[in-house]
DRENBADO-577652 format. One record per residue: x, y, z of N, C-alpha, C, O, CB in turn; residue number from 1; residue in one letter. Coordinates in steps of 0.2 Angstrom, whole numbers, plus 5000, padded with zeros to 4 digits. Each point is the difference from the previous one (the first is absolute). Glycine has a CB too. Example, Ala and Ser with C-alpha at 12.3 -4.5 7.8 and 13.67 -1.06 7.14 Angstrom:
<rs>
npx:5066 | npy:4972 | npz:5039 | capx:4996 | capy:5006 | capz:5000 | cpx:5004 | cpy:5006 | cpz:5000 | opx:5005 | opy:4999 | opz:5003 | cbpx:4986 | cbpy:4995 | cbpz:5003 | bami:1 | kelo:A
npx:5007 | npy:5011 | npz:4990 | capx:5004 | capy:5006 | capz:5001 | cpx:4996 | cpy:5005 | cpz:5003 | opx:5003 | opy:5006 | opz:5001 | cbpx:5003 | cbpy:4991 | cbpz:4989 | bami:2 | kelo:S
</rs>
This chain:
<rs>
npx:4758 | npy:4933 | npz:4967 | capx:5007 | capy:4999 | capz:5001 | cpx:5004 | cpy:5006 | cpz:4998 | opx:5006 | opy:5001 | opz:4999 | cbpx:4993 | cbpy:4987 | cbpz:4998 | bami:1 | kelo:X
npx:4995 | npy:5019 | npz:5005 | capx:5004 | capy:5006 | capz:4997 | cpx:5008 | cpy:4999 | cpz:5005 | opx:5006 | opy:4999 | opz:4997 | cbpx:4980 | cbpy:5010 | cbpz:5001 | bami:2 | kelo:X
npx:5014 | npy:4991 | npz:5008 | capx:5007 | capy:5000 | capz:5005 | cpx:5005 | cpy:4996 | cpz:4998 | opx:5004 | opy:5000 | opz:5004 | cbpx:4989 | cbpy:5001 | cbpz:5005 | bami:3 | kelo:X
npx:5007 | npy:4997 | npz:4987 | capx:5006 | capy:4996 | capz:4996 | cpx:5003 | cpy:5003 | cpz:4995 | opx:5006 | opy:4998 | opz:4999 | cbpx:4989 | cbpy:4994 | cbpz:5004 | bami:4 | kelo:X
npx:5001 | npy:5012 | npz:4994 | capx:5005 | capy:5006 | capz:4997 | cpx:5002 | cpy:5005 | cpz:5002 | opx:5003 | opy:5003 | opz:4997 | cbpx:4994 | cbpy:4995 | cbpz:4996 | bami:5 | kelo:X
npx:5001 | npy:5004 | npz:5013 | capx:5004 | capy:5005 | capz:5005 | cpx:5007 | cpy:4997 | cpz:5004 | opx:5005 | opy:5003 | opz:5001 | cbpx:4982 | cbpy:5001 | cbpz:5002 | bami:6 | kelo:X
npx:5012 | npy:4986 | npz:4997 | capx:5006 | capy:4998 | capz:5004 | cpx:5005 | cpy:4999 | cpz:4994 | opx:5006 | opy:5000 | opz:5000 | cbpx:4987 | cbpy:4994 | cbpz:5010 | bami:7 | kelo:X
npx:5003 | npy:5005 | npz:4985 | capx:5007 | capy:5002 | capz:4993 | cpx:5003 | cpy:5005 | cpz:4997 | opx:5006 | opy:4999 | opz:4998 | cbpx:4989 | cbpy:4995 | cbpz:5000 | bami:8 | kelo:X
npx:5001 | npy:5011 | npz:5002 | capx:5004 | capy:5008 | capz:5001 | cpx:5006 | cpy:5000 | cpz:5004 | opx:5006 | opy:5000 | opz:4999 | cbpx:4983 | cbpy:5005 | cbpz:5001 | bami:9 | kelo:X
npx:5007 | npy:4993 | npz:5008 | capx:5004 | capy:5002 | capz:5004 | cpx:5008 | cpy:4995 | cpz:4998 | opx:5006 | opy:5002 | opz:4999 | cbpx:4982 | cbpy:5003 | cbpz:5009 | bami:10 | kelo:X
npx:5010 | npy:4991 | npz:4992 | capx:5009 | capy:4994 | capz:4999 | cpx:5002 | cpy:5005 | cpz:4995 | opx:5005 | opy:5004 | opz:5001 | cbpx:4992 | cbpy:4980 | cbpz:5001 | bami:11 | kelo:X
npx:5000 | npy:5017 | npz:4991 | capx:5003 | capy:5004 | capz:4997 | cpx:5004 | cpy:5005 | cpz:5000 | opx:5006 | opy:5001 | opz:4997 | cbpx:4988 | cbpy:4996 | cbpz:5001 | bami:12 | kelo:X
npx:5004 | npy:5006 | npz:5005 | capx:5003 | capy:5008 | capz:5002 | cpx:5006 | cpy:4997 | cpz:5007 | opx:5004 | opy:5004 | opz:5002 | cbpx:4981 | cbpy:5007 | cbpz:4994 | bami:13 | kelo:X
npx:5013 | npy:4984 | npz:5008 | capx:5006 | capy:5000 | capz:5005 | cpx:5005 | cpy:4996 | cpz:4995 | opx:5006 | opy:5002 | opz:5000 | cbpx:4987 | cbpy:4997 | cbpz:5012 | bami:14 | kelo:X
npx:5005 | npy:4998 | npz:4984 | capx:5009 | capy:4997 | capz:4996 | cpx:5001 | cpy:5007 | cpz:4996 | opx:5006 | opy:5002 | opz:5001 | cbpx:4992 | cbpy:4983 | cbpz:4995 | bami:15 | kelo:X
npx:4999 | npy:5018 | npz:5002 | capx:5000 | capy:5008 | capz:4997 | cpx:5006 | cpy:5005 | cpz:5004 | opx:5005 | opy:5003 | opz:4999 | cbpx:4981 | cbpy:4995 | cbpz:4997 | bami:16 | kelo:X
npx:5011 | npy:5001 | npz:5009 | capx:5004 | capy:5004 | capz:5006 | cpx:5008 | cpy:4997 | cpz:5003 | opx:5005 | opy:5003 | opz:5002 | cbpx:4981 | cbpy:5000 | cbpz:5001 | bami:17 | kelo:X
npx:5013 | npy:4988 | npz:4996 | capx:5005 | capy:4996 | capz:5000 | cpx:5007 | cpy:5004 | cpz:4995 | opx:5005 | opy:5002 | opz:5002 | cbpx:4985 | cbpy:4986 | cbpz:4999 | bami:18 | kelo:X
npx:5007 | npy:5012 | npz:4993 | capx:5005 | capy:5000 | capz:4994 | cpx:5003 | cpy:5006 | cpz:5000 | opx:5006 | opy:5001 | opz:4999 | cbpx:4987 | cbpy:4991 | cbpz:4994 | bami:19 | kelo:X
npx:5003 | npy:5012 | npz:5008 | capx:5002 | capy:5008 | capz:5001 | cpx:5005 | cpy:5001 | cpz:5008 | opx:5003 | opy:5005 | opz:5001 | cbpx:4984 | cbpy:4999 | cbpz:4992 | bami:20 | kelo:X
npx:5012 | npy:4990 | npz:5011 | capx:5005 | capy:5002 | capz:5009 | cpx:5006 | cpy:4997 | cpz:4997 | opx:5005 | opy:5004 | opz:5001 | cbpx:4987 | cbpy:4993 | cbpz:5011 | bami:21 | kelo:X
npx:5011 | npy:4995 | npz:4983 | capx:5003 | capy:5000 | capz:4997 | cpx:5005 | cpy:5005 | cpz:4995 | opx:5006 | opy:5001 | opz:5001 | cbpx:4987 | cbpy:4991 | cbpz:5002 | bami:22 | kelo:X
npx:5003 | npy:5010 | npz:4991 | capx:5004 | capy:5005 | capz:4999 | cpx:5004 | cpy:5004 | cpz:5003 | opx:5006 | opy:5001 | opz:4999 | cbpx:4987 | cbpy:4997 | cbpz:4996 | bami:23 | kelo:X
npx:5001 | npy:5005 | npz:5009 | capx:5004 | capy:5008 | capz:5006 | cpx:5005 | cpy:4995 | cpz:5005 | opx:5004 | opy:5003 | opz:5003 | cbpx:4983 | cbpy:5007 | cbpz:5000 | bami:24 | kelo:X
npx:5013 | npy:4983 | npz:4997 | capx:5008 | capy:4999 | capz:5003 | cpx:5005 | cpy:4998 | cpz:4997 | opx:5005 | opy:4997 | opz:5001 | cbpx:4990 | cbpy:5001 | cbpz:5008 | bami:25 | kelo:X
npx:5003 | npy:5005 | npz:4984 | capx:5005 | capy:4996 | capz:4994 | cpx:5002 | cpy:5009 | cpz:5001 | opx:5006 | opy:5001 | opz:4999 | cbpx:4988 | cbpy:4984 | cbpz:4991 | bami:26 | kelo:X
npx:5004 | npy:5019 | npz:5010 | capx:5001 | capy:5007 | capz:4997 | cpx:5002 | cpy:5001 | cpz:5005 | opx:5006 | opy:5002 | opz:4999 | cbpx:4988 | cbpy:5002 | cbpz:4993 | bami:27 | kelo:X
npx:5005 | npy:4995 | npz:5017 | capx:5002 | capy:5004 | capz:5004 | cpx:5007 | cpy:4996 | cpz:5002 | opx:5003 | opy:5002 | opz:5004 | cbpx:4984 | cbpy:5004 | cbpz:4999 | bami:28 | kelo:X
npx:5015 | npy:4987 | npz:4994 | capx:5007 | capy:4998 | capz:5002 | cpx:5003 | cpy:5005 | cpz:4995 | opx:5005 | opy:5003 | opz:5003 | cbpx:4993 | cbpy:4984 | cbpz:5001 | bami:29 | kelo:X
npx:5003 | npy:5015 | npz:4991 | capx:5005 | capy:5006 | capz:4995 | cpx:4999 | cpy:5008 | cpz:5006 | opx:5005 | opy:5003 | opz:4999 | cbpx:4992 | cbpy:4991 | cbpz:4984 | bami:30 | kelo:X
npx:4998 | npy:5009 | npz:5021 | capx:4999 | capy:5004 | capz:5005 | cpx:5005 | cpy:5000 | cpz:5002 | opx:5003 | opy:4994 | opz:5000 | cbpx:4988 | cbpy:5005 | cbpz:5002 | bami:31 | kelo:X
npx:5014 | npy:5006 | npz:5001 | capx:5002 | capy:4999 | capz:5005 | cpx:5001 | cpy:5008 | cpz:5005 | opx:4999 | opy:5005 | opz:4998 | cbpx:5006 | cbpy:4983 | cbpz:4995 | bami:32 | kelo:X
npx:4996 | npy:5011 | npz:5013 | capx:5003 | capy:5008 | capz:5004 | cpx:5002 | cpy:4997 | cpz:5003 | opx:5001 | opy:4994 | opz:5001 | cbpx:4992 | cbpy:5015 | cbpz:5001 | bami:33 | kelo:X
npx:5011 | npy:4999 | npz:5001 | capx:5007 | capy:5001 | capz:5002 | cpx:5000 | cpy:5003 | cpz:5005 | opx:4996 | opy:5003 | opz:5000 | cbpx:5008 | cbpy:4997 | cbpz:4992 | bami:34 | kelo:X
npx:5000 | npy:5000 | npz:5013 | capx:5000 | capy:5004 | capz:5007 | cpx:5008 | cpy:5001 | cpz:5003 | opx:5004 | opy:4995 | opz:5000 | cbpx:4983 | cbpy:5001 | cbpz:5003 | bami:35 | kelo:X
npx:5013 | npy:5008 | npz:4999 | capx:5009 | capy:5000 | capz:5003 | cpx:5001 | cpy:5002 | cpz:5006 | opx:4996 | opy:5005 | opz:5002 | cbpx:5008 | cbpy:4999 | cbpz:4989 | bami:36 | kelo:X
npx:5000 | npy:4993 | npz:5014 | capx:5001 | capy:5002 | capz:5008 | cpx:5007 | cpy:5005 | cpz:5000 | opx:5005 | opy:5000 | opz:4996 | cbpx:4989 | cbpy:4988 | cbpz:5008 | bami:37 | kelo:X
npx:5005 | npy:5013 | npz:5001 | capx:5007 | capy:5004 | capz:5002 | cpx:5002 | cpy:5006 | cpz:4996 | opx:5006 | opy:5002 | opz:5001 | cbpx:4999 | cbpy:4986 | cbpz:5003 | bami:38 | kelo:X
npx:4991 | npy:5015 | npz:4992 | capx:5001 | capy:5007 | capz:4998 | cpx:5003 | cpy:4998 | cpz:4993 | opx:5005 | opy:5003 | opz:4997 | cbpx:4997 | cbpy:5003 | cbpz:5017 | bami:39 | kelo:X
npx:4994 | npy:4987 | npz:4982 | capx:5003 | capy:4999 | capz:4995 | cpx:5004 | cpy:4994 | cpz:4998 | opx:5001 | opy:4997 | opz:4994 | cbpx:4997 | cbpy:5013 | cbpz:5006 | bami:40 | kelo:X
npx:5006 | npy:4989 | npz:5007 | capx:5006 | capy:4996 | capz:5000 | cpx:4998 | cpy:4994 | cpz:4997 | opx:5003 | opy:4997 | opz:4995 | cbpx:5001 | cbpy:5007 | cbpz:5016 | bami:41 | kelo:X
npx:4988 | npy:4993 | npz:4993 | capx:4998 | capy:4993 | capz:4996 | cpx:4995 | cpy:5001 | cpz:4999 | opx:4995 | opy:5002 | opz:5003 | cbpx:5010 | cbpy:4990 | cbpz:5000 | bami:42 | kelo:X
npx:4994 | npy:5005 | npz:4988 | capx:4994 | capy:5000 | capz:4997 | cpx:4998 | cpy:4992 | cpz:4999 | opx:5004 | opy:4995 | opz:4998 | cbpx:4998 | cbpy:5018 | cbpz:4998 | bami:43 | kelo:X
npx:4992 | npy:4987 | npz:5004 | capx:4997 | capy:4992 | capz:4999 | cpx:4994 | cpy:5000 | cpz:4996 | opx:4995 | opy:5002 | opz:5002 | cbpx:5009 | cbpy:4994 | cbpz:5008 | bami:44 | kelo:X
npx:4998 | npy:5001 | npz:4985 | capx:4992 | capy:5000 | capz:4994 | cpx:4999 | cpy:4993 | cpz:5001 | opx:5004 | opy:4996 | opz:4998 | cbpx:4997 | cbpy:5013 | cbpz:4992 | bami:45 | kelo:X
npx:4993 | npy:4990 | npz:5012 | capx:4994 | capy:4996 | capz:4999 | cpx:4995 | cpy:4998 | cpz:4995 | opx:4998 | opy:5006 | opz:4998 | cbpx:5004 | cbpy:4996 | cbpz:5010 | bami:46 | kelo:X
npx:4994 | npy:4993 | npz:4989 | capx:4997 | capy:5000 | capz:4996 | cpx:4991 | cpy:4996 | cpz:5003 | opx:4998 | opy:4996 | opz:5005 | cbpx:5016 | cbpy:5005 | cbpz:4986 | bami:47 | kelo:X
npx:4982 | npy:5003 | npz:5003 | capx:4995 | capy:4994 | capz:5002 | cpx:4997 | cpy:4997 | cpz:5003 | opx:4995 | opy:5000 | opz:5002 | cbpx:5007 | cbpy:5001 | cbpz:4993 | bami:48 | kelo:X
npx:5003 | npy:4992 | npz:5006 | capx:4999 | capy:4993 | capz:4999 | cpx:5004 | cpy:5000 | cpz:5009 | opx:5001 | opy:4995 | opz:5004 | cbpx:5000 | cbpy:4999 | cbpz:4978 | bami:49 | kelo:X
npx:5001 | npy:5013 | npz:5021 | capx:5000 | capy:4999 | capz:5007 | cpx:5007 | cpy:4999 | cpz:5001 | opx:5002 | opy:4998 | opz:5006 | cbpx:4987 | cbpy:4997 | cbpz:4996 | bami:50 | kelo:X
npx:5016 | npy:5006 | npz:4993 | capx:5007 | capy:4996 | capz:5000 | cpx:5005 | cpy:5006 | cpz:4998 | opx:4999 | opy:5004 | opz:4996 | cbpx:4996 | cbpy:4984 | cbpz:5000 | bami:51 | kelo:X
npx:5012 | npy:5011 | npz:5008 | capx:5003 | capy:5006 | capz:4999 | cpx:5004 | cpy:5000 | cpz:4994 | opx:5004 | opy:4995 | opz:5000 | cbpx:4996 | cbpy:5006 | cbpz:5010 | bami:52 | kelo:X
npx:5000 | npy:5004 | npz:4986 | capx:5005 | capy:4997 | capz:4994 | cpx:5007 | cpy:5006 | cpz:5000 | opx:5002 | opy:5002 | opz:4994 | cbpx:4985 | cbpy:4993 | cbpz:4997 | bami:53 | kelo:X
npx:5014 | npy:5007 | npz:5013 | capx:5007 | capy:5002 | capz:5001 | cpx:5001 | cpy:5003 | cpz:5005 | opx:4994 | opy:5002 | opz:5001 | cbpx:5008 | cbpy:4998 | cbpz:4991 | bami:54 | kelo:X
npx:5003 | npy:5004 | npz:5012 | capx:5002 | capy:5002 | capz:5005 | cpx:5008 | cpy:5001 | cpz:4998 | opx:5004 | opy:4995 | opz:4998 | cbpx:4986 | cbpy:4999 | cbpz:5010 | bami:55 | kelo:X
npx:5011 | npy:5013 | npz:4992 | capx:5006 | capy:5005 | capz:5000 | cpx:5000 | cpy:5003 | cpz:5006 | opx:4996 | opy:5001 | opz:5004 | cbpx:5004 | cbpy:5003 | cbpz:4984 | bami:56 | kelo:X
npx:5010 | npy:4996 | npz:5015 | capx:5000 | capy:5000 | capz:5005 | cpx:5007 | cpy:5006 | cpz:4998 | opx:5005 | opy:4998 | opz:4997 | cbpx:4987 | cbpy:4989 | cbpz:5010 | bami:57 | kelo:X
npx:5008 | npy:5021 | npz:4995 | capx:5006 | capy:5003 | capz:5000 | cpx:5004 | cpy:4998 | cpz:5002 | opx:5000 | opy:4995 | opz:5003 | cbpx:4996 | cbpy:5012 | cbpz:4997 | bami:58 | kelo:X
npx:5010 | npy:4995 | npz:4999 | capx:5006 | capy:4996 | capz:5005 | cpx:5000 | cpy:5005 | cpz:5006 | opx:5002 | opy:4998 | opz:5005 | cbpx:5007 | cbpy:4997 | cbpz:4984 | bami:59 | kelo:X
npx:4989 | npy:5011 | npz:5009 | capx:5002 | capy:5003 | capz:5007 | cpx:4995 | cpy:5000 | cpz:5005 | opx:5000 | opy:5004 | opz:5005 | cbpx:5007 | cbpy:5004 | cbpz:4989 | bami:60 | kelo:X
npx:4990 | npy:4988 | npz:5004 | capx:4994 | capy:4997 | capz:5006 | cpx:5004 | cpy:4993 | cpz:5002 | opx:4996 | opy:4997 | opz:5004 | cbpx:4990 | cbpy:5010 | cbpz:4991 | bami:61 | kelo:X
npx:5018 | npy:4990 | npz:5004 | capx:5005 | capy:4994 | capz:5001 | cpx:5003 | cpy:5003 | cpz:5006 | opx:5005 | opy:5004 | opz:4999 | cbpx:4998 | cbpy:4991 | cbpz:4989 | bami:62 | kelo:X
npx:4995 | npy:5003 | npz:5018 | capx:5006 | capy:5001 | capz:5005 | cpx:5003 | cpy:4994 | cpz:5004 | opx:4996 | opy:4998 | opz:5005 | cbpx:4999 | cbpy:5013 | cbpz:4997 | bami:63 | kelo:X
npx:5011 | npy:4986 | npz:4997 | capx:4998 | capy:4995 | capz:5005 | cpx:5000 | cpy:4998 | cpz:5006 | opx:4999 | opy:4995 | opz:5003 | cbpx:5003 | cbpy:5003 | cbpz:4991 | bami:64 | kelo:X
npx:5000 | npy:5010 | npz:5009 | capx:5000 | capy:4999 | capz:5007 | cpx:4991 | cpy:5001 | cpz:5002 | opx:4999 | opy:5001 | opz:5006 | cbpx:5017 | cbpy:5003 | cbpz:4996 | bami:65 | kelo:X
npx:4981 | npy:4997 | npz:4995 | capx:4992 | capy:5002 | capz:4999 | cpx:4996 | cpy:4995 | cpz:4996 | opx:4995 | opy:5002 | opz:4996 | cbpx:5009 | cbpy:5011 | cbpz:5003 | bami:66 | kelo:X
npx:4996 | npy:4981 | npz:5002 | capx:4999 | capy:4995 | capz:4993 | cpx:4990 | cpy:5000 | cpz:5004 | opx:4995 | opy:4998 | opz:4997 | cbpx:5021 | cbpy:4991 | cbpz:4997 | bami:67 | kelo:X
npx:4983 | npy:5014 | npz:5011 | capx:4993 | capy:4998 | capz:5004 | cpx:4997 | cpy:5005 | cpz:4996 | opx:4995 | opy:4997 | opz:4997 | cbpx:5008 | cbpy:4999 | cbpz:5017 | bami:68 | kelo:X
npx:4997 | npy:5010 | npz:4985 | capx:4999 | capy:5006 | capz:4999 | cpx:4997 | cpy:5000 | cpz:4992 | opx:4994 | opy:5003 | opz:4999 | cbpx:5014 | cbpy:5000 | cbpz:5010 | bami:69 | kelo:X
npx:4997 | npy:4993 | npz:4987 | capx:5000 | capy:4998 | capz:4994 | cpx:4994 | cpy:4994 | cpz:5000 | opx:4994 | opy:5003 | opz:4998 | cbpx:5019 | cbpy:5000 | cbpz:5001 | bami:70 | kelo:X
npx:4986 | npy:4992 | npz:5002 | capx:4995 | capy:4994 | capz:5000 | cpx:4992 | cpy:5003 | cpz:5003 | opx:4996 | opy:4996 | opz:4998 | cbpx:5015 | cbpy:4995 | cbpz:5005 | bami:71 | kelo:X
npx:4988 | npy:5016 | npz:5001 | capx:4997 | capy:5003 | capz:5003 | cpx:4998 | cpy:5006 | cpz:4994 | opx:4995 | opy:5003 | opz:5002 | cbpx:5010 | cbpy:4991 | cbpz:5011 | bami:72 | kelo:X
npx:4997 | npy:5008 | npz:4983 | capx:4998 | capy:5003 | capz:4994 | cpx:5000 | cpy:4996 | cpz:4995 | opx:4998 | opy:5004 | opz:4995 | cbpx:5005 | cbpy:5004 | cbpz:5009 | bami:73 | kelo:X
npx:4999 | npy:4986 | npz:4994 | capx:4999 | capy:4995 | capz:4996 | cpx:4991 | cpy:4999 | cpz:5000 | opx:4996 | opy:5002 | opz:4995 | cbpx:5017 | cbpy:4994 | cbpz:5008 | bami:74 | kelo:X
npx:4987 | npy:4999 | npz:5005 | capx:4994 | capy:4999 | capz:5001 | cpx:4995 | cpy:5006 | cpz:5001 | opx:4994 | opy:4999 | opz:4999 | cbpx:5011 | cbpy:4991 | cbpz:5006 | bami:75 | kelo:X
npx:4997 | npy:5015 | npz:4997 | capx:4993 | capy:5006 | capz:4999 | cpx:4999 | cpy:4999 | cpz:4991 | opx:4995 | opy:4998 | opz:4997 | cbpx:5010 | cbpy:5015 | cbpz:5015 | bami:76 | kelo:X
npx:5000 | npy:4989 | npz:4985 | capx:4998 | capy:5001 | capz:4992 | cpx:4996 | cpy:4995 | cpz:4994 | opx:4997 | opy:5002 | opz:4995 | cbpx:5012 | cbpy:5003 | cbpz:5008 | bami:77 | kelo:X
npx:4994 | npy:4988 | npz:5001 | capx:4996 | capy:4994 | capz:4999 | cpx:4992 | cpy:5000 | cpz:5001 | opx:4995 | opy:5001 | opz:4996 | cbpx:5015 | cbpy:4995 | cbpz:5008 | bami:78 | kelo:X
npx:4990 | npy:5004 | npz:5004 | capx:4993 | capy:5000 | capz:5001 | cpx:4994 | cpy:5006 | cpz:4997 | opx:4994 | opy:4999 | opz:4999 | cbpx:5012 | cbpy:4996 | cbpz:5011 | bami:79 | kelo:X
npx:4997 | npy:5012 | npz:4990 | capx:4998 | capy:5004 | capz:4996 | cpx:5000 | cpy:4997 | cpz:4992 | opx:4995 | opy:5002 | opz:4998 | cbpx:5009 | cbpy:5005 | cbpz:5011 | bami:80 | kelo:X
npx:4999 | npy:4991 | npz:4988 | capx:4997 | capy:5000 | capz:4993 | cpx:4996 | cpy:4994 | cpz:4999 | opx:4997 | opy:4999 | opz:4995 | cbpx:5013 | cbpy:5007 | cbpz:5000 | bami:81 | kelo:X
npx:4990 | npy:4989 | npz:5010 | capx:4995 | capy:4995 | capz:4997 | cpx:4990 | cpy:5001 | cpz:5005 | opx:4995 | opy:4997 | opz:5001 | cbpx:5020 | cbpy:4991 | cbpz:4996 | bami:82 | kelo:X
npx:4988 | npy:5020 | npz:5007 | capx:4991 | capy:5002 | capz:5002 | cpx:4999 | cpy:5005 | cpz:4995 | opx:4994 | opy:5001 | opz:4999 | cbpx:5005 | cbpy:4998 | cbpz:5014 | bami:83 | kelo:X
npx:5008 | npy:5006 | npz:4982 | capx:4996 | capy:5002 | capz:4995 | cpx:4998 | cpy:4994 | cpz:4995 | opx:4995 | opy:5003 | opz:4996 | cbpx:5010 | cbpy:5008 | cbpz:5006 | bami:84 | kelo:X
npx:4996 | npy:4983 | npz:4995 | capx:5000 | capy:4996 | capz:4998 | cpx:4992 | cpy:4997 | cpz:5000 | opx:4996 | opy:4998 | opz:4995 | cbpx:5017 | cbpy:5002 | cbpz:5007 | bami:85 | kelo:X
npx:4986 | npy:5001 | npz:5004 | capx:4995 | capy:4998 | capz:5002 | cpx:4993 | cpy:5002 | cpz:5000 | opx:4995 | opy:4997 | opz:5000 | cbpx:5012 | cbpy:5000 | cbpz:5003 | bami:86 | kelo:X
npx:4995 | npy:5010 | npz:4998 | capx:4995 | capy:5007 | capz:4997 | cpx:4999 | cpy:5000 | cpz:4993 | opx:4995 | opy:5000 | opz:4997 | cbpx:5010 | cbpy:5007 | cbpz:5012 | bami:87 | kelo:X
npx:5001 | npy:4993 | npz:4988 | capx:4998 | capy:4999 | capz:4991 | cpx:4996 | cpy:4995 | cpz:4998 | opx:4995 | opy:5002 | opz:4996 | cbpx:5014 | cbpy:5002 | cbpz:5001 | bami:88 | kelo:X
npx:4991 | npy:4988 | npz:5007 | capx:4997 | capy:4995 | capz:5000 | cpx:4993 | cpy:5002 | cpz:5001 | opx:4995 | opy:5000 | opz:4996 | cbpx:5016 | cbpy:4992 | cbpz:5008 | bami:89 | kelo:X
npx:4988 | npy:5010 | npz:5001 | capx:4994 | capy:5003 | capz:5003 | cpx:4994 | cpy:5004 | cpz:4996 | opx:4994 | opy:5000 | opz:5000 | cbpx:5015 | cbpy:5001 | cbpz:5008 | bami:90 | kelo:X
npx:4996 | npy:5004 | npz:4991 | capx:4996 | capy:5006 | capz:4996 | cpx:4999 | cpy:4997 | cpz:4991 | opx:4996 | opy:5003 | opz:4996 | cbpx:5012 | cbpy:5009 | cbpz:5015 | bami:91 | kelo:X
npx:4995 | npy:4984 | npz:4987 | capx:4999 | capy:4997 | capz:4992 | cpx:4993 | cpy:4995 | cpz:5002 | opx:4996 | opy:4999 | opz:4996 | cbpx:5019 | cbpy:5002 | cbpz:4997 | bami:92 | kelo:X
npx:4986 | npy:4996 | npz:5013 | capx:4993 | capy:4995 | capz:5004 | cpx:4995 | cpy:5004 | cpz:4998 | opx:4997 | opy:4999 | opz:4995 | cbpx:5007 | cbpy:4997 | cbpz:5017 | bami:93 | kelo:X
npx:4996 | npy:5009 | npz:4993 | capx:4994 | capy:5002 | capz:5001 | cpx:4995 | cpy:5002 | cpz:4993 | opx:4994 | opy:5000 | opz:4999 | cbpx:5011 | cbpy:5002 | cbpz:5012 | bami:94 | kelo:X
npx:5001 | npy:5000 | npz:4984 | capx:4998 | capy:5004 | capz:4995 | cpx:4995 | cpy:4995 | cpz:4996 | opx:4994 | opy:5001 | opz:4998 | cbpx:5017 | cbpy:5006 | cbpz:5001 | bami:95 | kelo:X
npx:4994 | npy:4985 | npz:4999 | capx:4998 | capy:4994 | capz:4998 | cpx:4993 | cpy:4999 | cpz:5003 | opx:4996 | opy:4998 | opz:4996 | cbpx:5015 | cbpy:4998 | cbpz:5003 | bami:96 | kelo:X
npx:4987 | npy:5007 | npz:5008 | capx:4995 | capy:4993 | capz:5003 | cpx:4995 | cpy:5007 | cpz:5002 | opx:4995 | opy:4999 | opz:5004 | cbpx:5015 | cbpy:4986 | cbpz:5002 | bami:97 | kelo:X
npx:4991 | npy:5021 | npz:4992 | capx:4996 | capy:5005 | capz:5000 | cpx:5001 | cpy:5003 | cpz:5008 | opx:4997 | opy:5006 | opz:5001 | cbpx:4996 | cbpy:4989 | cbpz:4988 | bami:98 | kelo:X
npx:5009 | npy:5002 | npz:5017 | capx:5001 | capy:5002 | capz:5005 | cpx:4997 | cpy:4996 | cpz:5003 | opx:4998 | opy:5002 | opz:5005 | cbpx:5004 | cbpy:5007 | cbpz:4992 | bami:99 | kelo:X
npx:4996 | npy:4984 | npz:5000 | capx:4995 | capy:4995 | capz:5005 | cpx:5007 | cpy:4994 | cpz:5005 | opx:5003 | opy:4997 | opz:4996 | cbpx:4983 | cbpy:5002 | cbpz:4993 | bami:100 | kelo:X
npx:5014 | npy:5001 | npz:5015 | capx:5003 | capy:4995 | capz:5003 | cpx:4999 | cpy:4992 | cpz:4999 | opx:4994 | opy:4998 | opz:5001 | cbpx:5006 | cbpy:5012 | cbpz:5007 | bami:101 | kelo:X
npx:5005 | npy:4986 | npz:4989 | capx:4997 | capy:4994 | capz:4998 | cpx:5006 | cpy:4996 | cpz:5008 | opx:5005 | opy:5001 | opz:5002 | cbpx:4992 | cbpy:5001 | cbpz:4979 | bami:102 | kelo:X
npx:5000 | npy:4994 | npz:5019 | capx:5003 | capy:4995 | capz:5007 | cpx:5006 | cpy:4996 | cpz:4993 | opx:4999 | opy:4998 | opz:4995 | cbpx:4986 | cbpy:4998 | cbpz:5017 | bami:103 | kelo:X
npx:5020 | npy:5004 | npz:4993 | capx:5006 | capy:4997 | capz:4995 | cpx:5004 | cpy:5004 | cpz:4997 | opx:5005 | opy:4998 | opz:4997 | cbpx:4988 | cbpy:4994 | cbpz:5001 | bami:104 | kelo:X
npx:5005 | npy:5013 | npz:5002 | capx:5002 | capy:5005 | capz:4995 | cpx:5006 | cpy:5005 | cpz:5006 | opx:5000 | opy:4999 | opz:5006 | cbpx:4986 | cbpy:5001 | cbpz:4983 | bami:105 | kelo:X
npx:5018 | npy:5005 | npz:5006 | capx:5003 | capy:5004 | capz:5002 | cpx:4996 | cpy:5005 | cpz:5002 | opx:5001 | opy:5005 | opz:5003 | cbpx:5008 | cbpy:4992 | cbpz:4991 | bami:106 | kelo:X
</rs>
């Protein structure tokens, strides 16, 4: 019955590995980056957990005869901080899981 303490290790070390993806998304929700469009006009920080946690918009990027222009640097800055979002997500992954790809995982 040696192979049965290899299948007990192993569950070990995967809840092991469990407890530790928890944590890094308890730490990586207080994470956040930042990215700005339009030459600063808007900036948008995202956090961790994939979620935007604010968006500043200058006034002098307010035009309303331009509001398309506006929503179109909105959405670039957006999408931009939740792929750096995602890269941090990424790169604290791989660190955790040593660079092995787990199915399910980020």
């Amino acid at each position: 019955m040696k192979g049965m303490g290899n299948m007990g290790n192993m569950v070990k070390q995967a809840q092991k590995l469990q407890a530790k993806m928890l944590q890094m998304q308890d730490e990586l929700a207080t994470k956040t980056v930042e990215t700005t469009a339009g030459g600063g006009m808007i900036t948008v920080v995202a956090n961790g957990s994939q979620k935007i946690v604010s968006i500043k918009i200058e006034k002098d990027v307010v035009d309303p005869e331009d509001v398309e222009m506006l929503e179109d640097l909105v959405l670039a800055a957006v999408n931009d901080a939740l792929a750096k979002a995602q890269d941090m997500v990424s790169s604290e992954m791989s660190k955790l899981t040593g660079g092995m790809k787990i199915p399910g995982m980020l």
